[in-house]
Legacy VTK file of the C-alpha trace (Angstrom):
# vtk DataFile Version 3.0
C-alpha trace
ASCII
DATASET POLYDATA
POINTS 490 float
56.894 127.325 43.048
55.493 128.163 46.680
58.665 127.002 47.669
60.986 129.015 45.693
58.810 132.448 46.583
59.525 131.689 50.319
63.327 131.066 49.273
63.832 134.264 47.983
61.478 136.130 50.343
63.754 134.960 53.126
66.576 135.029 50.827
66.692 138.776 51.185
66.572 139.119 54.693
69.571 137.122 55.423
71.939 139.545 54.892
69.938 142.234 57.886
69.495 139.165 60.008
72.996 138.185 59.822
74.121 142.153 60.507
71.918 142.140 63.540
73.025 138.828 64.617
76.595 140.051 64.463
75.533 143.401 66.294
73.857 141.420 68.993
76.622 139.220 69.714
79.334 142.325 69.512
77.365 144.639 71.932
76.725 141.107 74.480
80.616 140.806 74.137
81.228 144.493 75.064
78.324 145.236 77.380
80.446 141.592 79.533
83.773 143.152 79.220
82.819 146.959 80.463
80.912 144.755 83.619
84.023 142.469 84.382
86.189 146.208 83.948
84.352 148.101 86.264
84.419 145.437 88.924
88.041 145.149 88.481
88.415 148.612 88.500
86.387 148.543 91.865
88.749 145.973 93.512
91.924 147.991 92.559
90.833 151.402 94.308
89.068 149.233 97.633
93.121 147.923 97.596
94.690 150.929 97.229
92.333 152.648 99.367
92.670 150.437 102.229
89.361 150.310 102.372
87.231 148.039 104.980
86.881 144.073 104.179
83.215 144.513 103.937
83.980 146.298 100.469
86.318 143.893 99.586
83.096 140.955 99.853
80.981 143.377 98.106
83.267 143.702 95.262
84.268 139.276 94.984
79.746 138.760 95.328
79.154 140.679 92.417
81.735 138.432 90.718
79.932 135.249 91.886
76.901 136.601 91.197
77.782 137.065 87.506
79.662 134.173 87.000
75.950 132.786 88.387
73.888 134.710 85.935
76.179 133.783 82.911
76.500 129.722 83.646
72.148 130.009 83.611
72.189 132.259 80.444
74.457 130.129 78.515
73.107 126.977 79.709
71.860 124.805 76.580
67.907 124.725 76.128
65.786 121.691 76.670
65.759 119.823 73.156
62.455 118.501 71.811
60.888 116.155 69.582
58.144 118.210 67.621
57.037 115.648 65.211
58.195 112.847 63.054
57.426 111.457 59.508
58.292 107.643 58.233
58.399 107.051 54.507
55.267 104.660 53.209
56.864 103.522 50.096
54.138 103.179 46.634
52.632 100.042 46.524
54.314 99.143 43.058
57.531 98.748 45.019
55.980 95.932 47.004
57.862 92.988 47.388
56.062 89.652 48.165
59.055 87.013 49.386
57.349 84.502 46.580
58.393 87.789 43.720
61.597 87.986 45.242
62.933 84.280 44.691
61.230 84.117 41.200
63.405 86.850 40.472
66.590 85.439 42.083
66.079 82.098 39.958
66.465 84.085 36.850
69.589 85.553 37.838
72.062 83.680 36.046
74.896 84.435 38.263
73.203 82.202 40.770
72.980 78.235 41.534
70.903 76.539 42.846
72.832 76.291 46.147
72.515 80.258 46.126
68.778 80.049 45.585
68.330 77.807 48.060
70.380 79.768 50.948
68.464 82.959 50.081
65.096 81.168 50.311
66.476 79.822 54.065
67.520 83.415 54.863
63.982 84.541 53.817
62.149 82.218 55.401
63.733 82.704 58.634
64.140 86.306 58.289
60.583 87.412 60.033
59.754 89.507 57.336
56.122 89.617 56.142
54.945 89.982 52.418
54.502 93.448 52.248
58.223 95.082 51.908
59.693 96.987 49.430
62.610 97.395 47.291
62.752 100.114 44.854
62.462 99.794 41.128
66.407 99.381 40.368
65.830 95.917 42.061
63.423 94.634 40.269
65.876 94.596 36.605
66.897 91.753 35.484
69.684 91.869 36.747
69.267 94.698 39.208
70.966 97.912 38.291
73.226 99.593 40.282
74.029 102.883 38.522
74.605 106.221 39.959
71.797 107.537 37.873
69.147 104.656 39.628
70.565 105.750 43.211
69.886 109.178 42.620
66.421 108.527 41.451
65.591 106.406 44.825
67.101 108.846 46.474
64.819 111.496 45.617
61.845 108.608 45.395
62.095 108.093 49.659
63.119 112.122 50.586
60.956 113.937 49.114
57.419 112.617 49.842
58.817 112.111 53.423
60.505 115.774 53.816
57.050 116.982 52.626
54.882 114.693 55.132
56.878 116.123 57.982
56.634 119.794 56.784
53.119 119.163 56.145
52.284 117.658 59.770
54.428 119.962 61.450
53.827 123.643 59.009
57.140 124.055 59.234
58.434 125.826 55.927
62.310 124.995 54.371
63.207 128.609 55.176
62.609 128.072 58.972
64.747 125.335 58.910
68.068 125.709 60.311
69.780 122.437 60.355
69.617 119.742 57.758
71.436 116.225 58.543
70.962 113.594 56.246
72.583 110.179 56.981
72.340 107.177 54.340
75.572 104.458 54.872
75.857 103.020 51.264
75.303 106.539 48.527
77.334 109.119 49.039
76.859 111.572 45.755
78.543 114.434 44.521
76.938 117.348 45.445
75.836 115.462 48.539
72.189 114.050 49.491
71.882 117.160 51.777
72.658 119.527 48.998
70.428 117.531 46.964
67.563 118.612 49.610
68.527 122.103 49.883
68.506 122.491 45.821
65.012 121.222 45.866
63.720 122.749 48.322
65.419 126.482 47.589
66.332 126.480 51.404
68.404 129.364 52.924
72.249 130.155 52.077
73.118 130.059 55.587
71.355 126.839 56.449
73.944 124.176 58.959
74.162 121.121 56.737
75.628 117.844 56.988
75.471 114.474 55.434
76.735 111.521 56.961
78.241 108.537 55.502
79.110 104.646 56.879
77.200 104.463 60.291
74.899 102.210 59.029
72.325 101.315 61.322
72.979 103.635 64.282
73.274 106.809 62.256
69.997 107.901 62.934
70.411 107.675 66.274
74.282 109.097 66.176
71.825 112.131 63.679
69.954 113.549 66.989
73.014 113.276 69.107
74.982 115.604 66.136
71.626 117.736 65.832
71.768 118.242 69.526
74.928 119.227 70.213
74.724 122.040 67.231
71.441 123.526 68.494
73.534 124.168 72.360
75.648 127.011 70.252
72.580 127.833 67.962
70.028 129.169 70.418
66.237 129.202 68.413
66.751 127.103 66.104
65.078 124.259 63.852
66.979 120.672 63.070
65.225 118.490 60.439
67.021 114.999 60.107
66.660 112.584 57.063
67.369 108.829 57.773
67.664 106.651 54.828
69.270 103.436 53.062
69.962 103.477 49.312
69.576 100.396 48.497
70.321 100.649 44.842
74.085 101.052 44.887
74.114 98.314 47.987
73.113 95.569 45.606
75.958 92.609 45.845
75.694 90.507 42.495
77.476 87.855 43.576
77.218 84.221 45.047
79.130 84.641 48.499
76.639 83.905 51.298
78.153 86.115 53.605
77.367 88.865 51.515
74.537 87.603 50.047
72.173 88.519 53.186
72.261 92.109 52.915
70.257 91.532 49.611
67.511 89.497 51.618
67.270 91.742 54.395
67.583 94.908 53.907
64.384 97.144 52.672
62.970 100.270 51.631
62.462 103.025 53.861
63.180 106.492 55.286
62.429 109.005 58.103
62.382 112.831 58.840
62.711 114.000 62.517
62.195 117.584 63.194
63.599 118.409 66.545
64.252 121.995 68.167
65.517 124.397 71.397
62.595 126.801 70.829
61.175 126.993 74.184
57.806 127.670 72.655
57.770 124.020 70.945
57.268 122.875 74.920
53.110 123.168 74.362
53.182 121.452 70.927
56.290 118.540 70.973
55.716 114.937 71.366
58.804 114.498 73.367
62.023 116.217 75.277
65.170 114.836 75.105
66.875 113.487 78.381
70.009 111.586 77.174
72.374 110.921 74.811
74.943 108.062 74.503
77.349 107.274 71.761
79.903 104.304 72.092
82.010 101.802 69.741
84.532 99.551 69.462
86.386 100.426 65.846
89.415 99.833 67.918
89.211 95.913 68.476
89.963 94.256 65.081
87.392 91.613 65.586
84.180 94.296 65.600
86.257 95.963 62.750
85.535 93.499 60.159
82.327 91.844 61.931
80.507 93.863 59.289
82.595 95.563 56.675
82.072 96.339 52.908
84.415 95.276 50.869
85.691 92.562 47.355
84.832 88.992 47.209
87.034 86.624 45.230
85.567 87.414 41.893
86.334 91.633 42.795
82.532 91.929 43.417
81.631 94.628 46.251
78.963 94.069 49.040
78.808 93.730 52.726
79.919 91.289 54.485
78.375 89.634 57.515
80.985 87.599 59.697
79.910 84.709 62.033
80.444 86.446 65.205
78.436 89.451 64.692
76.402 88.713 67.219
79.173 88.299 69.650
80.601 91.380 68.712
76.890 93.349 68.818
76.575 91.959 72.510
79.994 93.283 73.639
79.285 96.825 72.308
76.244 97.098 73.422
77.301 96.046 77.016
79.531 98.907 77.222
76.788 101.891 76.252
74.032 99.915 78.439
76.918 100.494 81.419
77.315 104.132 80.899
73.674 104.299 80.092
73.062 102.733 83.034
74.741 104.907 85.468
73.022 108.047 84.313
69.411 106.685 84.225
68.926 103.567 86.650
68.310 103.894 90.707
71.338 103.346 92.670
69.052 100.028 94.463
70.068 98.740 90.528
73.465 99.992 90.438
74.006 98.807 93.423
72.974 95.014 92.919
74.684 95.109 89.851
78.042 96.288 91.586
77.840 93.366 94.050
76.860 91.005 91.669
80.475 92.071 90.070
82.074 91.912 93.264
80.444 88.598 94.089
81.588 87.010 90.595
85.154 88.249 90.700
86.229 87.482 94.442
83.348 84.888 95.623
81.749 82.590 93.764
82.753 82.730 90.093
79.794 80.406 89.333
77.070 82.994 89.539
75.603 85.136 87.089
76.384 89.026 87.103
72.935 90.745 87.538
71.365 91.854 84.207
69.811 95.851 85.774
66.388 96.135 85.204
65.859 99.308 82.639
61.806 98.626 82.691
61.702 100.296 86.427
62.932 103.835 84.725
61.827 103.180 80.746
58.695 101.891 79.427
59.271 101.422 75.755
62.064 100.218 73.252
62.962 101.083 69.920
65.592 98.140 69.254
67.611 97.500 66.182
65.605 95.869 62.998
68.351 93.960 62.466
67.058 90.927 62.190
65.180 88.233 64.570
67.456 86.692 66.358
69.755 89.996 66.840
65.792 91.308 68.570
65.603 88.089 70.409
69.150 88.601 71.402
69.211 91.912 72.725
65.596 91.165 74.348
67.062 88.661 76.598
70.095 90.532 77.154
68.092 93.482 78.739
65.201 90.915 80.151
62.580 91.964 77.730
59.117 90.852 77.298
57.291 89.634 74.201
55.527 93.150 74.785
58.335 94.903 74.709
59.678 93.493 71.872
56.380 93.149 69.555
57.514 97.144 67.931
60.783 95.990 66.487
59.629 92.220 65.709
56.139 94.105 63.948
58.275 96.428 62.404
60.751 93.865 60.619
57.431 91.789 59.658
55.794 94.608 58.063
58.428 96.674 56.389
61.968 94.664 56.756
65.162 95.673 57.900
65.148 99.634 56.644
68.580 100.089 58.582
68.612 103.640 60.448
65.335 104.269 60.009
63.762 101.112 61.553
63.463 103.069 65.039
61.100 105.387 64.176
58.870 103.018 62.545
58.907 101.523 65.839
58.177 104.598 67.601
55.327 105.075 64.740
53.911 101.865 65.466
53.574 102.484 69.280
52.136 105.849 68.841
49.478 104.142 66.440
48.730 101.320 69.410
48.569 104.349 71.403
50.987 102.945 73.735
53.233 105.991 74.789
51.463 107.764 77.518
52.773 111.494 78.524
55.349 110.754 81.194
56.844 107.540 79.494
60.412 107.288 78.463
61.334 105.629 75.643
65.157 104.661 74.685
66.023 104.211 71.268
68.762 101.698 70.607
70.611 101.811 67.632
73.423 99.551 66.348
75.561 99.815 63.639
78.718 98.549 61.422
82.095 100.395 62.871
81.005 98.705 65.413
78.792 101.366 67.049
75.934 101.682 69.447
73.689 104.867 69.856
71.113 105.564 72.878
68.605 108.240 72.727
66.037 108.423 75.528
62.964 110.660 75.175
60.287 111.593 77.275
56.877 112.111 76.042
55.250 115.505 77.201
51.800 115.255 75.682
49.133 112.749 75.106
49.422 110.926 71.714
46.610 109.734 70.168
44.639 108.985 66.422
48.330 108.482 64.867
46.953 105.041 63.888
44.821 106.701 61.519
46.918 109.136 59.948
50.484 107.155 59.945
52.950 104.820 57.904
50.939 101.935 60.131
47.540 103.217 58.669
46.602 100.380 56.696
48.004 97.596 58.613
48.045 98.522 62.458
44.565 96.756 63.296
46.335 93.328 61.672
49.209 93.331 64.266
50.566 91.912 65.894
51.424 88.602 64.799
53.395 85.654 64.309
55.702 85.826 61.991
56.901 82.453 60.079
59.337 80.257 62.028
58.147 81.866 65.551
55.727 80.058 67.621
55.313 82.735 70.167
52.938 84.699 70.468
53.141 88.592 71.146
49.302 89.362 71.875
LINES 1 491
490 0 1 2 3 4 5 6 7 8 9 10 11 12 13 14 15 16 17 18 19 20 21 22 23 24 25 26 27 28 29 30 31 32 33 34 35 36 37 38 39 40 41 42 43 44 45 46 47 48 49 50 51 52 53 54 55 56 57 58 59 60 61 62 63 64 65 66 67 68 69 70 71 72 73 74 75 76 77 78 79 80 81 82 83 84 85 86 87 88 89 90 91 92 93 94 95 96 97 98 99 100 101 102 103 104 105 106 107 108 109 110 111 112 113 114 115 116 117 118 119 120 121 122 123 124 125 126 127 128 129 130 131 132 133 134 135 136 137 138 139 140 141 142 143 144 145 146 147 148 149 150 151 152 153 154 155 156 157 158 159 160 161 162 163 164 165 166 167 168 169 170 171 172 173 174 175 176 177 178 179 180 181 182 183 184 185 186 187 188 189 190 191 192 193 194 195 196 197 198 199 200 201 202 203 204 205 206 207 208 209 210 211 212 213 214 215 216 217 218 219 220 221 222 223 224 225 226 227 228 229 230 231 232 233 234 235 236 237 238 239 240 241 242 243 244 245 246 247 248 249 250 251 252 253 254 255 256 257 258 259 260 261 262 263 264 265 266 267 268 269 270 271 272 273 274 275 276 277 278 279 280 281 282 283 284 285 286 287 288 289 290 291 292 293 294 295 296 297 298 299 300 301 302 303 304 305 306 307 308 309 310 311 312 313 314 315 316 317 318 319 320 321 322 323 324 325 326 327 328 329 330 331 332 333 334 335 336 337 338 339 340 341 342 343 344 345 346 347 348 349 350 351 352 353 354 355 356 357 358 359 360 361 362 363 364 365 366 367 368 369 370 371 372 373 374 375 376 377 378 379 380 381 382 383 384 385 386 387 388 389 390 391 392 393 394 395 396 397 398 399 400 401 402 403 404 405 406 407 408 409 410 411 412 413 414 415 416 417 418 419 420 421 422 423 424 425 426 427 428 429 430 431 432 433 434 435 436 437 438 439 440 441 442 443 444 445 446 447 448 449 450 451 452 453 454 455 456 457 458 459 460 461 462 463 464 465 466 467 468 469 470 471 472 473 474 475 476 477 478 479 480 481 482 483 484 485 486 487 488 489
C-alpha cells in the first residue's frame, strides 16, 4: 500500500516533469544555436569588413572556448556504488549435500552410475552444507513448470529489492533504471516488468531484462547501467542479478549435463548505483573501469557451455571438457586490454619483452604473468567452481588470501552464477577487508563465451557489515577448508 501511494503521487507529476524536461532541453538547444549564430555572424562582417587579424583571433577563441565549455558540460559524471544487497535465502530451502543424494537415489530416472558421479561432483565441488535450492527442487521429481519459476522468481527479488531499498531509503519512484539479468527464465511479461508491477514504479522508468549471459551478466549489468546513466544525467540504476534455477533443472542421466544440477545454487543480488554527484559523501565505491570481451566467434568457446537436447530430447546445459581451456583463452584477452588501462608501464613493459623475448629469442621461456596486486587489492572471481578459482588464481599469481572470498563464497552458498561476486564483495566488507582507497576488480565469466571486468574504488570506510549482512551468521566460522583441499586459507 505505501508503495502504491508513492506510485501515484509521482505518477502525476510525470507528465510536468516530462514538459519541463522537454522545455529545458529545447531552450539548451536554442540558447547553443543563437551562440554558434552570432559568432558566425561576427566572422562574416570582420571578413567583409577587412577588419584587423586581431578580430579575426577574437572571433576563432570564443569558438575554442565554447567548444571547451561544452566537451566539460557534457562530459559523463563519475558513477558510484551507493549500496548493495545479497539475497539470504529461508532456512527451509537449505540443502545439506547428505539431503541432496537421498533425494537423487529416489529419482528413478537415475542409476547407480549417475548417483555415484553426482556424489564425486559433490564431494569435490567445495561446497559446504549450508546451500540452497528452492522448493521446486525438492519434488519428487523436481518440477520445472512455468508456474514454480515464477514463484522463485518472486521468492529471491523481492526480499532482496526490499533489503536494498531499505539500507539505502531509496523509494521505487526514485528509481530510474531497472536491469534485471537471470540466464535460464525468461517470462512473458518479463522479470523486470514483473518488478515494476509490484512495486507500482513510474511509467517512464528505463527497463531492461537480460537473457543468456550466464555468469558474467552481472558484471556485463553495471557496464549497460553505466553507459545509460552518461545520456541520463541525475539519475538512479537499481540492478537485479539472479539464477532461476527451477526451469534449469536437467532430468536426465548425461554427465555432462548433469553438473549444473550439483552446482549451481540459490541466490540473488540488487546493486544500486548512480551519477548524482551528491551520492559522493554517502557511496561505498566509484567506478573506474569497465571491460567487456568474448569469443562467440571461435566455434570451440561456442559450444564449451551451451544449452541444448541430449539423446533422449531432454534439455540442460552442457559442460564440454575443455571449458577450462576455453575460460583461460578469454580471459587472457580482457586481462590484456585490462591491463593496458590499469597496470604501470614498469609491468607493461616486462610483459612486452617477455613477448619479444619468447617470439624472437628463446622460445623456452615463460611470457611474464603482470602483476595486478601492485594497482588492485581485492578480487571478486568467478564461483564457478574450485578448480576454475584455483585456475584463474594461478593464472593472475594469486594468493590463498586473495582467493579465500570466492573459495568462502562457493563453500557457504554454492555456485549462485551472476550473483556470486557480490557475495564476495559482501564477505570482504564483513572481514572488513576493503579499506577507502582500495580497488577491487570484479571478474566475471560466462557461457557465450564472455568475460566482464568491473573495477571499483572504495571512497569511504566500511565497517559493522559483518553484523548486518548475508555473512551475518556465518562470517566468524570462516574461513576454512573445504573437503578435498588441504590448504589452508587462514
Amino acid at each position: 500500500i505505501k508503495y502504491s501511494r508513492m506510485a501515484i503521487n509521482s505518477k502525476t507529476q510525470i507528465p510536468h516533469k516530462l514538459l519541463f524536461a522537454q522545455m529545458s532541453s529545447f531552450f539548451t538547444e536554442l540558447i547553443k544555436f543563437t551562440i554558434l549564430l552570432v559568432l558566425f555572424s561576427l566572422q562574416a562582417l570582420f571578413i567583409v569588413q577587412k577588419r584587423e587579424p586581431i578580430y579575426h583571433f577574437l572571433t576563432i577563441l570564443c569558438f575554442f572556448l565554447l567548444a571547451i565549455t561544452k566537451y566539460f558540460i557534457s562530459r559523463p559524471d563519475s558513477v558510484y556504488l551507493v549500496d548493495f544487497s545479497c539475497l539470504k535465502p529461508p532456512n527451509f530451502c537449505r540443502v545439506p549435500l547428505s539431503t541432496y543424494l537421498e533425494h537423487a537415489q529416489m529419482l528413478d530416472f537415475l542409476d547407480k552410475e549417475s548417483v555415484t558421479f553426482i556424489a564425486k561432483v559433490l564431494t569435490n565441488s567445495g561446497q559446504g552444507e549450508q546451500t540452497y535450492l528452492p522448493p521446486a527442487i525438492y519434488y519428487i521429481p523436481p518440477k520445472s513448470s512455468h508456474i514454480e519459476a515464477t514463484k522463485e522468481a518472486h521468492l529471491v527479488f523481492f526480499p532482496v529489492l526490499e533489503d536494498l531499498m531499505s539500507k539505502t531509503k531509496i523509494t521505487p519512484s526514485e528509481i530510474d533504471i531497472l536491469i534485471v539479468n537471470c540466464s535460464g527464465f525468461c517470462p512473458t511479461p518479463s522479470l523486470s516488468s514483473i518488478i515494476i508491477n509490484k512495486y507500482s514504479m513510474r511509467e517512464d522508468i528505463k527497463s531492461f531484462t537480460i537473457s543468456g549471459m550466464g555468469c558474467s551478466a552481472s558484471a556485463l549489468a553495471i557496464d549497460m547501467a553505466e553507459n545509460i546513466l552518461k545520456t541520463h544525467k541525475n539519475s538512479n540504476a537499481v540492478i537485479l542479478s539472479t539464477e532461476i534455477l527451477s526451469t534449469g533443472w536437467y532430468p536426465g542421466k548425461e554427465q555432462s549435463m548433469m553438473v549444473i544440477n550439483c552446482l549451481f545454487r540459490m541466490g540473488a543480488a540488487a546493486i544500486l548505483i548512480t551519477n548524482k554527484k551528491e551520492a559522493k559523501k554517502t557511496s561505498k565505491y566509484k567506478l573506474l573501469y569497465t571491460l567487456r570481451t568474448q569469443r562467440a566467434f571461435d566455434d570451440k568457446g561456442y559450444y564449451s557451455a551451451i544449452r541444448e537436447e541430449d539423446s533422449e530430447g531432454l534439455t540442460g546445459v552442457t559442460l564440454r571438457r575443455d571449458l577450462l581451456q576455453v575460460a583461460g583463452e578469454t580471459l587472457r584477452s580482457n586481462i590484456f586490454i585490462l591491463g593496458s588501462k590499469l597496470l604501470p608501464y614498469t609491468e607493461i613493459i616486462l610483459y612486452a619483452y617477455s613477448i619479444f623475448r619468447k617470439k624472437y629469442l628463446n622460445k623456452s621461456t615463460e611470457i611474464y604473468v603482470p602483476n595486478f596486486k601492485t594497482v588492485v587489492q581485492h578480487f571478486c572471481l568467478p564461483a564457478s567452481g574450485k578448480p576454475v578459482i584455483r585456475e584463474i588464481g594461478k593464472g593472475l599469481k594469486l594468493g590463498e588470501w586473495d582467493l579465500e572470498p570466492a573459495l568462502m563464497t562457493l563453500h557457504r552458498f554454492g555456485n549462485q552464477s551472476s550473483s556470486s561476486l557480490w557475495y564476495e564483495l559482501a564477505y570482504m566488507e564483513a572481514k572488513e577487508r576493503v579499506k577507502k582507497g582500495d580497488r577491487v576488480w570484479q571478474l566475471g565469466m560466462g557461457s557465450g563465451p564472455k568475460c566482464n571486468s568491473l573495477v571499483w574504488e572504495c571512497i569511504r570506510p566500511i565497517f559493522g557489515e559483518a553484523h548486518k549482512g548475508v555473512w551475518a551468521d556465518s562470517v566468524d566460522g570462516y574461513p576454512v577448508v573445504s573437503v578435498g583441499d588441504k590448504r589452508s586459507l587462514s
